[in-house]
LUMBAGU-14970 format. One line per field, with one value per residue (C-alpha): z, y, x. Coordinates in steps of 0.2 Angstrom, whole numbers, padded with zeros to 4 digits. Layout:
Z = (Z,...);
Y = (Y,...);
X = (X,...);
REM end
This chain:
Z = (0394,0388,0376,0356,0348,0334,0322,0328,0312,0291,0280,0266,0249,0242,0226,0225,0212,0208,0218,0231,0249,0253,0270,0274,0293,0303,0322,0334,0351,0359,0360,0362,0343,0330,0315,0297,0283,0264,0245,0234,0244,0248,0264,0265,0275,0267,0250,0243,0250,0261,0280,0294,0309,0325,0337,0350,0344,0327,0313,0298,0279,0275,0258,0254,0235,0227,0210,0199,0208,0223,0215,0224,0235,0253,0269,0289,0299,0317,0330,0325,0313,0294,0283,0267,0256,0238,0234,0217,0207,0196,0185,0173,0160,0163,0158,0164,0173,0167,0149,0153,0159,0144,0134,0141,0144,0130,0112,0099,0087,0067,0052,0037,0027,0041,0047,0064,0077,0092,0102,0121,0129,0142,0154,0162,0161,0142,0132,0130,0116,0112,0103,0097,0094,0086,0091,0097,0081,0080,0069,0055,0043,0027,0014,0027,0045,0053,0072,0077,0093,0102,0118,0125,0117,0104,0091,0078,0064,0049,0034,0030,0040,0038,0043,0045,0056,0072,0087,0102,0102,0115,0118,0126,0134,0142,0149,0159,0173,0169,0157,0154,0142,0138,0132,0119,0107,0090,0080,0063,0057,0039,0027,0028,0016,0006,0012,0012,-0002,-0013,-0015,-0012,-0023,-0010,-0019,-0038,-0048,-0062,-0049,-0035,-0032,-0014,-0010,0004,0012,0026,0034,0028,0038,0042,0050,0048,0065,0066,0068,0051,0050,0035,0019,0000,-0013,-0029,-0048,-0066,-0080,-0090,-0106,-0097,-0088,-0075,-0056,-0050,-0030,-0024,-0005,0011,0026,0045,0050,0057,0040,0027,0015,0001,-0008,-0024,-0035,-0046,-0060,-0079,-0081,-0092,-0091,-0081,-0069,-0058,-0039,-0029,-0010,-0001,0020,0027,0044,0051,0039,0024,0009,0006,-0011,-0019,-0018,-0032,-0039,-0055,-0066,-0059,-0069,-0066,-0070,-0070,-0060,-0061,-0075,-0074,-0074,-0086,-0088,-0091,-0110,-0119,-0122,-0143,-0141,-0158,-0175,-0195,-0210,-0209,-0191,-0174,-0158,-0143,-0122,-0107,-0089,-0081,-0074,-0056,-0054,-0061,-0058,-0049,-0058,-0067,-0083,-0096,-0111,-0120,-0133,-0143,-0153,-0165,-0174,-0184,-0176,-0177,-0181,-0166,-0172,-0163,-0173,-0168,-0171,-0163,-0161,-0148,-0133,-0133,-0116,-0118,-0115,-0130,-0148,-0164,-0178,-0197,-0205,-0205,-0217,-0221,-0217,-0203,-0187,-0177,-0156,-0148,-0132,-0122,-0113,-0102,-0102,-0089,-0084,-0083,-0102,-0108,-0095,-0097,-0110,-0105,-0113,-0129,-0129,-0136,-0158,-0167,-0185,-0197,-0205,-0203,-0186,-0190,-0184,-0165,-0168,-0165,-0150,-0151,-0154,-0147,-0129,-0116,-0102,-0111,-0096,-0078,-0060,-0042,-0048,-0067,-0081,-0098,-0110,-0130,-0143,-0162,-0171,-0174,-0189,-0203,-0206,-0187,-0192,-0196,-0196,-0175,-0168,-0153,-0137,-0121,-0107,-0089,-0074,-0057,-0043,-0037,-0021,-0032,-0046,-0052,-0066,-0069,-0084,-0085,-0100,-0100,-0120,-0135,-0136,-0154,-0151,-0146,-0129,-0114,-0097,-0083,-0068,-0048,-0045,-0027,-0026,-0024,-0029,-0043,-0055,-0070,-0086,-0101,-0116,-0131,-0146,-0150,-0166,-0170,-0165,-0147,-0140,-0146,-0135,-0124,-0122,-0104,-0095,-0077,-0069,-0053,-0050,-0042,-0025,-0023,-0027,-0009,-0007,-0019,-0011,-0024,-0032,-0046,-0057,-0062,-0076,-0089,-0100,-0090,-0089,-0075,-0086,-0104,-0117,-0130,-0146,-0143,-0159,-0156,-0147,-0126,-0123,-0105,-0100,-0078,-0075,-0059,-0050,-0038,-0032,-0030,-0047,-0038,-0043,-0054,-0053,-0062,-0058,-0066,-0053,-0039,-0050,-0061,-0079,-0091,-0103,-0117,-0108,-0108,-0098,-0102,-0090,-0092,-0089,-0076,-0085,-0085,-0099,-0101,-0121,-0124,-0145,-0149,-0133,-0131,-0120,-0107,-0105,-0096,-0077,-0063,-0068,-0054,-0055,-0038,-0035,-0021,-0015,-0005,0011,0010,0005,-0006,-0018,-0030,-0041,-0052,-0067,-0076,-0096,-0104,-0120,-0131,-0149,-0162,-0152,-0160,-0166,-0153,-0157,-0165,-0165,-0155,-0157,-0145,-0145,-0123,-0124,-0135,-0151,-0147,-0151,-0143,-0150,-0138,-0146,-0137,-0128,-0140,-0135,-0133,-0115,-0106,-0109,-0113,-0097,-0109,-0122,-0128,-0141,-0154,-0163,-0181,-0191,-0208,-0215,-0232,-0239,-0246,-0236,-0226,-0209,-0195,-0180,-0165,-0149,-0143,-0127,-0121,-0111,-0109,-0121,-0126,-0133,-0135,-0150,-0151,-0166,-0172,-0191,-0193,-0209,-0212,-0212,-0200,-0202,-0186,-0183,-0167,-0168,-0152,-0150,-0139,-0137,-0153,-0167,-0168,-0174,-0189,-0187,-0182,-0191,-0192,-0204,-0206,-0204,-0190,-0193,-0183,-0192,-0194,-0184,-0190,-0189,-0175,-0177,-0159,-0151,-0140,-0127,-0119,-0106,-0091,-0078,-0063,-0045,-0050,-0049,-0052,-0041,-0040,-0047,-0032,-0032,-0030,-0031,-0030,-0039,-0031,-0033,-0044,-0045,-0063,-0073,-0088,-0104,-0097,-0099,-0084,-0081,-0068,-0065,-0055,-0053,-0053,-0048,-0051,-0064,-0078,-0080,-0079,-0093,-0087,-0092,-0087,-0079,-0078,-0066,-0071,-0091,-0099,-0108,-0119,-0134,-0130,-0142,-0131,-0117,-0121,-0109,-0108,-0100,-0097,-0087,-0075,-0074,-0080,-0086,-0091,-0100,-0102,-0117,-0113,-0099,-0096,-0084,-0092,-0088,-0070,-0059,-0051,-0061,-0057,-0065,-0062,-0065,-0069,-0074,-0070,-0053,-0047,-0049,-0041,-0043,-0038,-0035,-0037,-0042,-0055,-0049,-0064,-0058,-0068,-0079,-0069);
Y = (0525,0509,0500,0502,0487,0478,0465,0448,0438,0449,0444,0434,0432,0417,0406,0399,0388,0396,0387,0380,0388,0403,0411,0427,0429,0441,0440,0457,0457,0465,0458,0472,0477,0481,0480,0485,0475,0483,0476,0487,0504,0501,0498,0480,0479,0463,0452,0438,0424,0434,0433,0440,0431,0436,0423,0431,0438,0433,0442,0431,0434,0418,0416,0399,0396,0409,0416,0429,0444,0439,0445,0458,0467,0466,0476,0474,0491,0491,0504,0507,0492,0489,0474,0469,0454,0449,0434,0430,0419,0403,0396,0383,0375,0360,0343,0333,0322,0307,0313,0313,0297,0288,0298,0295,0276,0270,0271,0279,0268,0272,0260,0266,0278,0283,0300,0305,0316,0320,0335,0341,0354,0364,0378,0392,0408,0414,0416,0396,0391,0372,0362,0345,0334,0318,0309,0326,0336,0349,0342,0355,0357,0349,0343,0328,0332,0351,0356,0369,0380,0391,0399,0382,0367,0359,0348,0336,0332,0317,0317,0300,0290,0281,0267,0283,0291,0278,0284,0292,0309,0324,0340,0353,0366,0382,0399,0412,0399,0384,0369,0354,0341,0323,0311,0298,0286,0283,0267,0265,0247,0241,0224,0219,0224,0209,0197,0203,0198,0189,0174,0159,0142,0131,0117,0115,0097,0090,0085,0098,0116,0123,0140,0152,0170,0181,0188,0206,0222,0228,0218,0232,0232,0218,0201,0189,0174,0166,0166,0161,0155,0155,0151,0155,0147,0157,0161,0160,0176,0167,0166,0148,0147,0132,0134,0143,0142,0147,0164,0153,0144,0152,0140,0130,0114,0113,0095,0106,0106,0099,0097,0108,0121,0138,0148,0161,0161,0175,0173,0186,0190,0188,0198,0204,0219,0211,0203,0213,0216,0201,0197,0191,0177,0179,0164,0147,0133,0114,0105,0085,0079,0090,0087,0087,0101,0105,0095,0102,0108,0090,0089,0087,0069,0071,0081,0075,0083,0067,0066,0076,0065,0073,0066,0073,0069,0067,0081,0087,0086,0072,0076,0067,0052,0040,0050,0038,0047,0062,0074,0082,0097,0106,0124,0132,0144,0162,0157,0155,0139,0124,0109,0090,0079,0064,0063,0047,0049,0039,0030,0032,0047,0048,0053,0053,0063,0062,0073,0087,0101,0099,0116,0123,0127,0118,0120,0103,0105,0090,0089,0076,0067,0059,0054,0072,0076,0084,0093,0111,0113,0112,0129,0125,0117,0123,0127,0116,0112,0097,0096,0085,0090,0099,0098,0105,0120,0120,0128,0147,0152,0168,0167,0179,0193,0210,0220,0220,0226,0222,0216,0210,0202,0206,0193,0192,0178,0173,0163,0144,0138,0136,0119,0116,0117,0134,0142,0148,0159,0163,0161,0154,0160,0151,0153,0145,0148,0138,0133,0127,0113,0119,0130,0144,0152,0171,0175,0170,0171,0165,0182,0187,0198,0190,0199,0200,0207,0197,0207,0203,0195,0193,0204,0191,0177,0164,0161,0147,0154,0146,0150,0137,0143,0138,0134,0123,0107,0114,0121,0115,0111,0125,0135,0137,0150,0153,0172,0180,0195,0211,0216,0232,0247,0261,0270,0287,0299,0306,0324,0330,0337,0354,0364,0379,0365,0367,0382,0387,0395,0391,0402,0391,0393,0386,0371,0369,0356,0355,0344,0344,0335,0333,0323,0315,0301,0290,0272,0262,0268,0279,0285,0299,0307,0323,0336,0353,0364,0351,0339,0323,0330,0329,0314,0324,0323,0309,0304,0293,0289,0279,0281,0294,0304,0309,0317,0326,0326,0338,0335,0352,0362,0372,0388,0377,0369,0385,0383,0375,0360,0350,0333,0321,0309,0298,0280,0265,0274,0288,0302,0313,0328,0339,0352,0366,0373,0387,0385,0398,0393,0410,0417,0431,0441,0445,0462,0474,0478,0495,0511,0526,0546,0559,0577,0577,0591,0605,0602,0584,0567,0552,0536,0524,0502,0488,0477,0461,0445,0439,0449,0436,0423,0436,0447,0455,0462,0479,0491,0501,0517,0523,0537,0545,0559,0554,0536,0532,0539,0531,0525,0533,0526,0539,0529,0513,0501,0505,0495,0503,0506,0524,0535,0556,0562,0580,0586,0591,0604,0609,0607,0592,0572,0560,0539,0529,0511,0501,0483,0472,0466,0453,0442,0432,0446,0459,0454,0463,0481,0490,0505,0520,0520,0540,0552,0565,0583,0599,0614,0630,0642,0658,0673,0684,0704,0710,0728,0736,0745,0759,0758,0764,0776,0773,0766,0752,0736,0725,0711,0701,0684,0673,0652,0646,0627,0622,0608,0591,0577,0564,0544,0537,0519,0518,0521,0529,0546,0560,0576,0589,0604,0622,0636,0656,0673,0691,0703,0708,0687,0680,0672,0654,0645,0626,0618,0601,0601,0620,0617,0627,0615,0630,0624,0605,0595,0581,0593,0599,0615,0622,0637,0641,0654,0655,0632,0628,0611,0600,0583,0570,0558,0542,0543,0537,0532,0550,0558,0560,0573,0590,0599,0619,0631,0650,0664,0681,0699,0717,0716,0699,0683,0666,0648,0630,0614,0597,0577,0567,0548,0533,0517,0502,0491,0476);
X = (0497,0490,0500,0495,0487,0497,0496,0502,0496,0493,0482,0489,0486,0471,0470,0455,0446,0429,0416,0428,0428,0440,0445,0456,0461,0471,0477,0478,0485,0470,0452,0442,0448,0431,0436,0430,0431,0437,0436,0445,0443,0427,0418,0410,0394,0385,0389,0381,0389,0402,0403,0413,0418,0425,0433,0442,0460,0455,0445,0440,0431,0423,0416,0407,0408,0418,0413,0422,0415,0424,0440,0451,0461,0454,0458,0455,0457,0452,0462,0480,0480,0477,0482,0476,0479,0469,0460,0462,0448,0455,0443,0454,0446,0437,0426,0415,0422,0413,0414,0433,0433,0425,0436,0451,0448,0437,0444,0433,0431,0426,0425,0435,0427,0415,0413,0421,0418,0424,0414,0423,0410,0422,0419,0434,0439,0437,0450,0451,0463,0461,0473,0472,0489,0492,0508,0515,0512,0498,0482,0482,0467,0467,0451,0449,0453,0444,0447,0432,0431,0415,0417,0410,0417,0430,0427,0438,0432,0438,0427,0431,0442,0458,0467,0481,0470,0473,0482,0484,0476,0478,0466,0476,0463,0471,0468,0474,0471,0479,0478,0469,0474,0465,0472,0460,0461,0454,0455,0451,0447,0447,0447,0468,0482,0488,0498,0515,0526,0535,0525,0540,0538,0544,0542,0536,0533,0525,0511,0509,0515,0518,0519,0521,0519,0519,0506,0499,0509,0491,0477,0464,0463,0453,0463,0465,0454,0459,0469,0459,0471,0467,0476,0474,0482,0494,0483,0466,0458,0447,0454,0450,0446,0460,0456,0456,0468,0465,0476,0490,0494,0502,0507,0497,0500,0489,0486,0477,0491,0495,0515,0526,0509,0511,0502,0500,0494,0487,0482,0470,0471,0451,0446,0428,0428,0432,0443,0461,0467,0476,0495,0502,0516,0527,0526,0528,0529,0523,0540,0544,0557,0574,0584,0604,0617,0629,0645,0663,0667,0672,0692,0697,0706,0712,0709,0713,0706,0690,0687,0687,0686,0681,0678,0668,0666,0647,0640,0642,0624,0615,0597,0584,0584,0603,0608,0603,0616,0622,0618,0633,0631,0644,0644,0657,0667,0661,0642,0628,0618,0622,0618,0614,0630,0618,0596,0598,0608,0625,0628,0647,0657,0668,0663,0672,0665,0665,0653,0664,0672,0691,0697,0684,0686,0673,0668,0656,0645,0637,0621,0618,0600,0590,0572,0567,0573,0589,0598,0611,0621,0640,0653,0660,0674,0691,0689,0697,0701,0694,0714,0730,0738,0753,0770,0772,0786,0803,0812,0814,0829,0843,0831,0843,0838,0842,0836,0834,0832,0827,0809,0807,0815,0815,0816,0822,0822,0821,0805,0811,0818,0808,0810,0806,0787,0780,0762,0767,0754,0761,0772,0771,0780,0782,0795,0798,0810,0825,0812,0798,0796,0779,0780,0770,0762,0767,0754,0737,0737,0748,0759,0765,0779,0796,0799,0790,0793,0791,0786,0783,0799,0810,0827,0843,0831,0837,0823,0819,0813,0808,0798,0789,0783,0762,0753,0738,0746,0749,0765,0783,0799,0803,0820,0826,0837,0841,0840,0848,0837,0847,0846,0838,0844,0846,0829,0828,0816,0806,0810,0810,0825,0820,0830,0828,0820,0804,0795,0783,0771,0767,0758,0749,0740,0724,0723,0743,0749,0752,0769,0776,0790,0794,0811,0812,0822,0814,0816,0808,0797,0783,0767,0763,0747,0741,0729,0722,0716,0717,0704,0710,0714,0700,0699,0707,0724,0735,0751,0764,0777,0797,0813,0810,0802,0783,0775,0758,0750,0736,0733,0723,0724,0707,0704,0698,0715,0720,0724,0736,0745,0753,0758,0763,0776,0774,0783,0777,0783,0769,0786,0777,0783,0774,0777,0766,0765,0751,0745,0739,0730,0727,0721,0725,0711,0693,0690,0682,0665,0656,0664,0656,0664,0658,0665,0668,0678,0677,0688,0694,0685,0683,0682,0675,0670,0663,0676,0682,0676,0694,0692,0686,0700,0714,0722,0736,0725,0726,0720,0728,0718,0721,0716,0715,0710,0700,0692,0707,0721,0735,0730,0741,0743,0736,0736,0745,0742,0726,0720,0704,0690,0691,0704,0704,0710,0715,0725,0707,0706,0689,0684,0693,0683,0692,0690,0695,0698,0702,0711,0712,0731,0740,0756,0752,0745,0733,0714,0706,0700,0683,0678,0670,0654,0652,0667,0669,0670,0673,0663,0674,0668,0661,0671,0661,0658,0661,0655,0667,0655,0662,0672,0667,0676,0671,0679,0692,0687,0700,0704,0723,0720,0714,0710,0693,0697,0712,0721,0721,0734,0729,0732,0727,0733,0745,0735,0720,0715,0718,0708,0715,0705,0703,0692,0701,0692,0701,0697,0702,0701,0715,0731,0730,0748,0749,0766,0774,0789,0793,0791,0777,0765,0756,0764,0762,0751,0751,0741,0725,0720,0705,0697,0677,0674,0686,0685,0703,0705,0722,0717,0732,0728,0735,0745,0762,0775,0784,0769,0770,0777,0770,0759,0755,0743,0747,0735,0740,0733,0737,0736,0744,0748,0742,0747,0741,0751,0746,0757,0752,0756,0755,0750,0756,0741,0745);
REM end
């Protein structure tokens, strides 16, 4: 037989732009092959725009421009052969392309103010979602800017238009098909903002005044031409026009001034779309030529009780023009006025005045004049009195070392004589070492105590000390000494020496006193630094550390003060030790608040009050109940150490009024009581007349004793209150007797049993550690007997 024909070449899938050309071909191996053509299961005979060609082995579909109908799965059969392949339609969105040249190439250009907007007619395959950035962030309505979208076209839209508003923008248009974005850009033009600032005074004279600025941050958009410059006098409100300056100057020089008067200057940036807002200059004043510095406080030369006569040097800076004299000025010490000693300059630089007050302590200034007036005033110099000099003191007397180590001195000695001038003020006190000549004053000040340590000192180093008594004459003859300083003593590592003596926790009244006292040894000295609760101490604390000891002082300790303590030793070497302590700062508690009785159980109240205030700062309160039985009875204590806020009382006569009251109690006291208002009674019960019916003779019923519920074991804290319960069938019902480790609790008024219809209860008041153990309920009647087991365990309060 012939062989078959087969395929030598499928069809293949086609993307095609809509409007653009597409082709689907197959090859067979045999020529003689007619085939049919298929579009989506049917048969294609003719379609607009649709051909079929034949060209020896090959069979082709050719479709010139493609539109959407042209979508679809196509298939060739002819013989044995089939093969099918789908021609899929693209239609992206798309512009015009001229339109998408200007826009892309040609900025769009708005005045400020002016409305804008920007229309972009499209065509694709609907769905078309547009979008329109601005450097890379979505545009987002607002009252100004509006982005609108048909099925046909994109639009942007600014209201009015700012300076903001310039940039690059890009339409992003896509569909199912693809995307198109655009990229444009709008500019924005606009009058320039002010000259950037501060105006400089470059230079400033009684004649002219220069000044200077930078050119504004924002040209508009449109380059600056010029700069106007304009002036008004301090205490006029005109603006004068001084000038203008092309774009590439941006300084001024102005004639236009009267000397000693002030103005201010403002300067405004000029472009093709208008004048900018004015920048502004502080005050600027039209000064003569410079006048001279401030010369050195004047020395006192000498002092008697009629005149003072004083000296100066000439200023540093002399001015623009020779100094031609000096003005000297005096005020008493203590006051504010300065007072003319002379109104004409004196050319020389020494003055000795009379016109003075014996007694009073005076200061002098100078001020140095030249062509440009009277220059700064130099500082006072030192106060001094209008008086006979006194004599200088005598030598102080007794000066020795009574102390010292590897790195200070400490230094003792006696006032002068008496008759070796008296009125002293103070003491000076100097050293040197052996290696230098030039001695060193040790206190800035006149000290007025008779010791002083002198600290930063060389170990082994051999040191000259010397110390001179001061009064108003100036300091008197000095007494010497000379000092070997110790070596060092061996390296302590810090720790601290921890004994009974210091407690690890503290309980504190709060108003009393918090003293803490940490020995330590250490050397050298270290640091010491306390914290509460890892933070620096509040300002209420104070710390004084000596003689290795360090001590912490709280005057009037608070609640706040309660917390972690630590304090840190730590030495030049970065060794480091710490240790902790806790304060606890309480208070007599508060009272707990109203008092509430319910009757939970039949027979038995309880008396449950509001917690006292004194909870939130006090972990070891408690409670303590009393009762009585009339107004003015004795008050009984019923129950002790509760740490909860209820108690059940059960020794309970009807008839009879109970009173309760509850007082909060900790470690320092208890607090004043709450009471009951109203007293709690119990009715006595009625006695009940009861009809026997007759008893029935029928079958026997009676059933053995049997458990419903069993007990379950129980876990309860010290002080609180413990329920255990059952349920027990049988009839006749039956004697229910309680248990605690094999002793019968019938007759135990700490035990309050109950039985409701077969629901056994055992209520514990109060619990204690004596309290636990196993607990069983036995049921018996005429035809059995039945028991239940169950452990109480107590849990401490802790």
């Amino acid at each position: 037989s012939a062989p078959r024909c087969h395929l030598n070449k499928q069809l293949i899938d086609v993307r095609v732009l809509k409007g653009e050309p597409a082709e689907l071909s197959c090859t067979v191996s045999k020529d003689e092959v007619t085939g049919t053509w298929f579009k989506d299961g049917l048969k294609l005979t003719s379609m607009d725009g649709v051909s079929f060609e034949k060209e020896g082995l090959v069979h082709k579909l050719i479709i010139n421009k493609v539109e959407d109908i042209h979508a679809g799965k196509y298939r060739f059969e002819g013989g044995d052969i089939k093969t099918e392949a789908s021609i899929f339609v693209e239609d992206p969105p798309q512009v015009d392309k001229v339109l998408l040249k200007n826009l892309s190439s040609v900025p769009t250009v708005a005045k400020a103010g002016q409305q804008v907007k920007i229309k972009i007619p499209f065509e694709g395959r609907l769905p078309v979602r547009a979008t329109w950035l601005k450097d890379r962030m979505e545009l987002a309505d607002d009252t100004r800017i509006r982005v609108d979208k048909t099925d046909a076209f994109t639009m942007l839209s600014i209201s009015s238009s700012e300076r903001k508003d310039c940039g690059d923008y890009k339409v992003r248009l896509k569909n199912d098909s693809g995307v198109l974005e655009i990229n444009l850009k709008l500019m924005v033009i606009d009058k320039p903002q002010p000259p950037a600032g501060p105006i400089k005074i470059v230079e400033s004279s009684a004649n002219d005044i220069t000044i200077q600025w930078n050119p504004p941050k924002d040209d508009g958009g449109k380059p600056v031409q010029s700069y106007i410059v304009e002036r008004q006098q301090i205490g006029k409100s005109d603006w004068v026009t001084l000038g203008e300056t092309p774009r590439s100057c941006t300084t001024f020089t102005t004639n236009k001034v009267e000397q000693d008067m002030s103005y201010y200057f403002r300067v405004r940036a000029v472009n093709a779309e208008g004048t900018s807002d004015p920048l502004e200059s502080d005050e600027v004043k039209a000064v003569s030529k410079a006048s001279a510095g401030a010369p050195d406080p004047p020395e006192i030369v000498s002092a008697s009780r009629d005149t003072i006569t004083i000296s100066w040097k000439a200023p540093r800076k002399t001015g623009s023009s020779r100094i031609v004299g000096y003005i000297v000025q005096k005020r008493k010490k203590g006051t504010t006025t300065w007072l003319p000693v002379n109104n004409v300059p004196i050319a020389d630089k020494k003055l000795k005045m009379t016109n003075l007050k014996k007694g009073l302590q005076y200061e002098f200034r100078v001020a140095a004049v030249n062509a440009a007036g009277i220059g700064d005033a130099s500082e006072p110099s030192q106060p001094v009195f209008a008086r006979d000099s006194t004599k200088s003191p005598g030598q102080v007397q007794d000066l020795k070392v009574s102390s010292s180590n590897s790195t200070s001195v400490t230094l003792t000695w006696k006032r002068p004589e008496a008759k070796d001038g008296g009125d002293v003020k103070g003491y000076e006190v100097e050293m040197r070492s052996s290696s230098n000549l030039n001695w060193t004053k040790c206190n800035a000040f006149p000290i007025e105590v008779t010791t002083y340590k002198v600290k930063g000192l060389q170990a082994k180093e051999r040191y000259f000390l010397r110390v001179r008594a001061v009064n108003d004459s100036g300091p008197g003859e000095a007494a010497e000494l000379e000092a070997v300083i110790k070596a060092a003593p061996p390296v302590v590592c810090p720790r601290f020496l921890i004994d009974d003596t210091v407690k690890s926790f503290l309980v504190i009244k709060a108003g009393n006193t918090i003293r803490v006292n940490i020995p330590f040894e250490a050397s050298p000295d270290p640091v010491v630094t306390w914290f509460k609760d890892g933070l620096p101490l509040p300002n209420r604390a104070t710390i004084d550390t000596k003689d290795d000891t360090t001590q912490l002082l709280i005057g009037a300790a608070e609640f706040t003060d309660t917390g972690t303590y630590t304090v840190e030793l730590q030495n030049g070497l970065g060794k480091r030790e710490t240790f902790s302590f806790q304060v606890q700062v309480t208070d007599i508690p508060q009272s707990p608040g109203p008092i509430q009785l319910q009757e939970n159980v039949p027979n038995t109240v309880t008396v449950i009050w509001e917690p006292s205030a004194s909870e939130k700062w006090e972990s070891n309160l408690y409670y303590m109940v009393l009762k009585r039985e009339s107004q003015k009875g004795l008050w009984h204590v019923v129950g002790d150490l509760i740490y909860t806020n209820k108690f059940t009382f059960t020794k309970l006569i009807p008839g009879r009024d109970y009173y309760f009251r509850v007082v909060a109690k900790n470690s320092l006291g208890a607090s004043g009581p709450s009471e009951t208002v109203q007293p709690w009674r119990i009715r006595k019960q009625k006695a009940e007349c009861q009809v026997k019916p007759q008893k029935y003779k029928g079958v026997n019923q009676n059933q053995p004793p049997r458990f419903l519920v069993p007990l379950k074991p129980h876990v309860v804290t010290t002080g609180s209150e413990c329920h255990m319960s059952c349920a027990v069938g049988g009839h006749p019902p039956p004697k229910i007797t309680w248990y605690k480790d094999s002793r019968d609790l019938s007759n135990d008024p700490s035990y309050f049993c109950t039985n409701d219809f077969g629901v056994c209860s055992l209520v514990v008041l109060g619990v204690t550690k004596h309290d636990e153990g196993e607990y069983m309920v036995e049921a018996t009647n005429e035809s059995g007997r039945a028991y239940s087991k169950a452990f109480l365990t107590i849990k401490g309060n802790s």
